[in-house]
N, C-alpha and C positions, 0 to 999 in steps of 0.2 A: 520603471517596471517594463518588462519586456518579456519575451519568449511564453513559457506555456500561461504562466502566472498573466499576461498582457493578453493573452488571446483566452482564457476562460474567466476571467473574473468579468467582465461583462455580462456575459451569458448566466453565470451563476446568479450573476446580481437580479438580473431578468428574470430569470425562473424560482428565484426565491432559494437557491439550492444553497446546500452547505460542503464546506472543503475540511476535511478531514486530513492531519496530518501529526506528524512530528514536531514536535517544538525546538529540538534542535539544544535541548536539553537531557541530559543525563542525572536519574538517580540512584543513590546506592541500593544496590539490593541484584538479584535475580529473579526475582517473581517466576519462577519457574510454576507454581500453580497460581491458579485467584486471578482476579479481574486485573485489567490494566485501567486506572482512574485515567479519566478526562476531564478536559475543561472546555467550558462555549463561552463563544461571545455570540450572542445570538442578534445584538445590534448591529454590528458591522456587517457591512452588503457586500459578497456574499458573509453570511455567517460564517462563522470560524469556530471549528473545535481542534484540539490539538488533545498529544499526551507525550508524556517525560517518558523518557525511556530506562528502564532499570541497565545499571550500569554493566552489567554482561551483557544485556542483549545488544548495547551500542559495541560492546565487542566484537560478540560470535555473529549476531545478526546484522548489523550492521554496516563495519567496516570489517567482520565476519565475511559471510556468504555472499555478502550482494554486494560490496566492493572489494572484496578478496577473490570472488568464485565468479559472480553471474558479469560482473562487470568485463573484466578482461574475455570472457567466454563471448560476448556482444557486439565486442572490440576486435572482435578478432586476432587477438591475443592471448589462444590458449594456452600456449606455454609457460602462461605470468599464473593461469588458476592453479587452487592449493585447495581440492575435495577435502572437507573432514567430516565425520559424522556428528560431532558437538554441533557445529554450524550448522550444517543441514537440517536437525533438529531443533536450532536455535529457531530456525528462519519458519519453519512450520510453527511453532509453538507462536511466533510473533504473528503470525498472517492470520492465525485462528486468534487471537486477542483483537488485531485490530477490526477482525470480522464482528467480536462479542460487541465491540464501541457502537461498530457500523449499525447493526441493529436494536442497539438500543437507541440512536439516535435519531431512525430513520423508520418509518412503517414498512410491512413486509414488501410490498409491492411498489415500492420506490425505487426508480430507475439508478443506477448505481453507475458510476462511471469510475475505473480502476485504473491509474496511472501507474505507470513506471515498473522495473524489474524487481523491484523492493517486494511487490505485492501479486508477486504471478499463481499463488495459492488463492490468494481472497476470495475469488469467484466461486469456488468450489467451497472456502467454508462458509462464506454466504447459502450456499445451500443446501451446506450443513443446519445451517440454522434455520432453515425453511425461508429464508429471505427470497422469493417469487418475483420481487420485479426484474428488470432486464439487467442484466450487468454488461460493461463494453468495458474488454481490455484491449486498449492500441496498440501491445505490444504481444500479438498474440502468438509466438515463436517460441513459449512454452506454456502459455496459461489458456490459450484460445482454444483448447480441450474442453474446459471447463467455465468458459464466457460465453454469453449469447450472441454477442459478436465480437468482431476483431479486425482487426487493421495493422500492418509492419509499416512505421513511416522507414522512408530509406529517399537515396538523391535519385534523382535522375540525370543521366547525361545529356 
């Protein structure tokens, strides 16, 4: 275990927090409207909830927008992104679903910490949903608009 997963699961453990994520599973369907189910494991330290992702959104959202679009765009490789509006849509539609998880799992005013370019809308529908605690997006280069705080990691020389 190393990298981000080595450096927050401690601290999660510590503070009792839970890690919301993808399973890394795909199911058929679209869900374009209706909830996105989840599952907890609420014994393991930190807790674990996850959710399958209907098989367009691993499309369009995905390996869509956010490794077709955001990623090479991050990479400094714009001339690899491919804008479309299905995706662009996809990727809203997925950030405001895993917002609905967020706050059913989590009370209003629970500090929120928002990884990665998959998730640079959250913040904003988090507050969509009247979700009030703090939200921290570390990659704040397009979401830090809408986070209470923010941070760009990057090298130094």
């Amino acid at each position: 275990m190393g990298g981000l997963v080595g450096a927050l699961k401690p601290a999660l453990a510590t503070r009792k927090g839970l890690w919301l994520g993808w399973s890394g599973r795909s199911v058929p369907g679209t869900l374009w409207y209706g909830a996105l189910s989840f599952s907890i494991d609420a014994e393991a330290s930190p807790a674990l909830a996850w959710v399958d992702l209907p098989e367009y959104w691993h499309e369009k959202y995905y390996k869509g927008f956010c490794n077709g679009e955001l990623w090479p765009l991050l990479h400094t490789l714009p001339e690899r992104a491919r804008l479309t509006e299905e995706e662009w849509a996809c990727y809203v539609r997925a950030n405001a679903a895993f917002a609905d998880v967020a706050t059913a799992l989590v009370g209003a005013a629970t500090p929120i910490w928002v990884h990665d370019y998959h998730f640079f809308l959250l913040a904003r529908a988090l507050r969509r949903r009247h979700h009030r605690g703090p939200t921290c997006e570390p990659s704040r280069a397009r979401a830090g608009q809408f986070a209470d705080k923010g941070g760009l990691l990057t090298s130094s020389a």
